[in-house]
C-alpha positions as CSV (number, residue, x, y, z in Angstrom):
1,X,-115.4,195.1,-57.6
2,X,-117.5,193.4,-54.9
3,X,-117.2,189.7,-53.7
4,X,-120.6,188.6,-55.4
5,X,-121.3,184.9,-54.4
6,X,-123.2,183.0,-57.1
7,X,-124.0,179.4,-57.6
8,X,-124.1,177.2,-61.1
9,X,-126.2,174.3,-61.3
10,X,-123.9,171.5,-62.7
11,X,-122.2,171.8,-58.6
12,X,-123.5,172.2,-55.3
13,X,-120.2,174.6,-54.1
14,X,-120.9,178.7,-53.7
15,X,-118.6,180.4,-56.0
16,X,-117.6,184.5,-55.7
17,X,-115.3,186.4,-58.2
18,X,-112.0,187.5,-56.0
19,X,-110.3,190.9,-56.2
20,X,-109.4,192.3,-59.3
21,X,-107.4,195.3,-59.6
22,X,-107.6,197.9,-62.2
23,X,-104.7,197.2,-63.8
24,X,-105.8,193.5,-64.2
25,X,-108.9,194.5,-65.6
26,X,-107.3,196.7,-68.0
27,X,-105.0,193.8,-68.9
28,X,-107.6,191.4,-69.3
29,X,-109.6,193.5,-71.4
30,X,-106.9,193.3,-74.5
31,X,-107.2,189.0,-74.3
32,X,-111.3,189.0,-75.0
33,X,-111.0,187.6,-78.0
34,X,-112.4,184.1,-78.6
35,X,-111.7,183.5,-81.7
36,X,-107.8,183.5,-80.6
37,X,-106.6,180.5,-78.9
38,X,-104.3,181.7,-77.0
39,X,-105.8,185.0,-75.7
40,X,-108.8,182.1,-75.0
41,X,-106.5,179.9,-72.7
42,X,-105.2,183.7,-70.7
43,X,-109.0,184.8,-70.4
44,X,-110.0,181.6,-69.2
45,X,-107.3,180.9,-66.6
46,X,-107.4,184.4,-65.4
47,X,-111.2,183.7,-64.3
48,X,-110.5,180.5,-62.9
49,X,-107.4,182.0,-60.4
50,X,-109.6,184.7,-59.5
51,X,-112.8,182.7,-59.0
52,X,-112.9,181.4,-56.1
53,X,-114.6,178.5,-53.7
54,X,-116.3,178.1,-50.6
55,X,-114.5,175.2,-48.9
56,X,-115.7,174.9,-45.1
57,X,-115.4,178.5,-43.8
58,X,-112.6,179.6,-46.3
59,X,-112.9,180.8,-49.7
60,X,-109.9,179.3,-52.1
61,X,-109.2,179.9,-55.9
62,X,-110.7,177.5,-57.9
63,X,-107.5,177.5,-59.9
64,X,-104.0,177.7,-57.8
65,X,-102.1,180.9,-60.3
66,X,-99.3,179.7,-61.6
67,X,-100.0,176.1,-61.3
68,X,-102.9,173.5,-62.5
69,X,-104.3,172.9,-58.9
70,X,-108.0,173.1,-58.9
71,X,-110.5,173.5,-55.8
72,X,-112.6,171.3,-55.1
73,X,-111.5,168.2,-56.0
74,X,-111.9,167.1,-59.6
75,X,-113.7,170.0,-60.8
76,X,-110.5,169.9,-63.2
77,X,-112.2,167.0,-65.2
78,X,-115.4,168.7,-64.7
79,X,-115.4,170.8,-68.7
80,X,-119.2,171.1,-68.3
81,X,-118.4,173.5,-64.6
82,X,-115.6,175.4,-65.8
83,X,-116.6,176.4,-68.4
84,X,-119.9,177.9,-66.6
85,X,-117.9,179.4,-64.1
86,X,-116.0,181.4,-67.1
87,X,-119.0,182.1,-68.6
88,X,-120.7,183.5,-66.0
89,X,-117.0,185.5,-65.2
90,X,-117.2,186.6,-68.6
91,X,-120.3,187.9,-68.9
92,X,-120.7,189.3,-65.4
93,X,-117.2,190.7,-64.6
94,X,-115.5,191.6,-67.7
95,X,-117.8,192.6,-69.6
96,X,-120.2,194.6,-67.6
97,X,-116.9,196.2,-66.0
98,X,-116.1,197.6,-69.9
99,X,-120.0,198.0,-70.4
100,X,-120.3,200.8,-67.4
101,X,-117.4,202.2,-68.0
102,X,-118.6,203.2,-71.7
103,X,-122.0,204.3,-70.7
């Protein structure tokens, strides 16, 4: 999986999806299932911890694993951001991951 940088236009950070194992794609793959509130809340804190931020010259998760410490500063109140950042995870990680691996 490469580091693609991308950008959303509610903020004016650089975003880029971090490293993601196999065996963490494989896991994920069994919580994509929106309908499910809980698989929902798994899906969408696994993109935010392995989304991260540009901050300065270092890139930083956008949401600390294991804890509810987001990067930048208040994006945590910003609904409208996250959930285009998981969007865009969703659509451009997870599932084009299980798209070419059925083709």
């Amino acid at each position: 999986m490469e580091n693609k940088e991308f950008k959303i236009e509610t903020r004016e950070e650089t975003f880029r999806v971090a490293k993601i194992t196999p065996v963490e794609m494989l896991a994920i793959s069994t919580q994509v299932d929106l309908e499910k509130f809980e698989q929902t809340k798994v899906l969408y804190q696994f993109a935010l911890e392995h989304t991260e931020v540009l901050m300065g010259e270092q890139w930083k998760p956008v949401k600390t694993p294991g804890k509810e410490v987001y990067v930048p500063f208040g994006i945590e109140q910003d609904m409208d951001s996250l959930n285009k950042i998981c969007l865009y995870f969703i659509t451009e990680v997870i599932y084009k991951a299980f798209q070419k691996s059925s083709e």
